[in-house]
N, C-alpha and C positions, 0 to 999 in steps of 0.2 A: 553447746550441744555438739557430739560428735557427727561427722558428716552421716555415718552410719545409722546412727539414729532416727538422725535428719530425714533420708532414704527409705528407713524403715517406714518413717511415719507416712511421707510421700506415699509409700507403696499401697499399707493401710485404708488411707482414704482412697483413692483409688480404687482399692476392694472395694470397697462399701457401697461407692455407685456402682459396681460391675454387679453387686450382688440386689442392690436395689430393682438394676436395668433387667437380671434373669429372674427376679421376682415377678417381676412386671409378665416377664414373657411366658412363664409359669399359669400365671394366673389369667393370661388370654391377652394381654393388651396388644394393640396390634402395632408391634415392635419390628415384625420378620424381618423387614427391607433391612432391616439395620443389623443383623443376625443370621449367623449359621451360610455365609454367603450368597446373603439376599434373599429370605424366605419369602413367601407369600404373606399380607399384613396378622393374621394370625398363622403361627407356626403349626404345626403337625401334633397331636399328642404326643410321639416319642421323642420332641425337638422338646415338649414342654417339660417331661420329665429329667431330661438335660439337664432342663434348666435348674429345676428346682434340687436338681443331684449336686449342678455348681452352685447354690446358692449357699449349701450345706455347707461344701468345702472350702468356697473361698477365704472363710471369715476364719476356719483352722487355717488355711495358708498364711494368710495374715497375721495370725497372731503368733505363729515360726517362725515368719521373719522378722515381727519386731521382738519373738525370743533371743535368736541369734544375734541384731545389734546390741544385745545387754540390755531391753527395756522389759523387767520383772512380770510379766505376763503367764497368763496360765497358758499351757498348749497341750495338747492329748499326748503330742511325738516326744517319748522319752529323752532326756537331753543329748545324751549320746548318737541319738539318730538327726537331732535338727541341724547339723548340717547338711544332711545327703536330703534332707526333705527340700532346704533351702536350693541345692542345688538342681536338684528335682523342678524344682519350681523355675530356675532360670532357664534351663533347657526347655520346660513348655510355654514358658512366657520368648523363647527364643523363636520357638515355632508359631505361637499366636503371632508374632511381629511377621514373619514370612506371610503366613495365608491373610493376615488384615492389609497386609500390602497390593497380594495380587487377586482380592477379592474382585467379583463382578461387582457387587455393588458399592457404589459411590460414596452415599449414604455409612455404610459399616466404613469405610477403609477412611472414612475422612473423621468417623467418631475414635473408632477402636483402634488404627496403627499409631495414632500419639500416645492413644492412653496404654497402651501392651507394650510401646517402644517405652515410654518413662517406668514401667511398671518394671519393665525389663533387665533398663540400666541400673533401676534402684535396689532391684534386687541381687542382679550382680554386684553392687556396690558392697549390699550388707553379706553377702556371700565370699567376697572378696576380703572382709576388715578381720 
């Protein structure tokens, strides 16, 4: 399997708990400390609709970037744009690695800066082949 693939897949699963985790927080479970830079254990109605806005998109992010390593996937972003979408996506997965870093809380920065840094590089990775 090409590293790229590899990566993609990497990134993929990854989604999947991120969209699991804003399902969750969508749906009330009292997630915050771990979220949105330490919320209260349930988040705010407009923190939840976030959520449930990223739950939407992550899994089309996801499945752009295992478009762009070459794994045959449906994805809505017509071909000619999945690169700028992919790139798109490293530059805000660039940005999730900054604020999961210097989050206040403990809790987020010890779950979400490994998972946005691999999500990151992997995405750079399929970005990059």
């Amino acid at each position: 399997m090409h590293f790229a693939v590899l990566s993609a897949w990497v990134v993929a699963a990854l989604s999947a708990g991120l969209v699991i985790f804003q399902l969750g927080l969508a749906a009330g479970a009292p997630w915050g400390r771990a979220s949105y830079g330490g919320q209260p254990p349930r988040i705010r109605p407009a923190l939840r609709v976030s959520s449930a806005v990223a739950a939407l998109v992550w899994p089309l992010i996801a499945l752009t970037i295992l478009r762009r390593a070459g794994v045959e996937v449906w994805t809505p972003v017509p071909d000619p744009a999945v690169p700028v979408v992919v790139w798109v996506a490293v530059a805000y997965l660039a940005v999730g690695v900054v604020l999961n870093t210097i989050t206040r809380s403990r809790i987020e920065r010890a779950i979400w800066m490994p998972v946005t840094t691999v999500m990151f590089v992997g995405t750079l990775v399929v970005a990059l082949s």
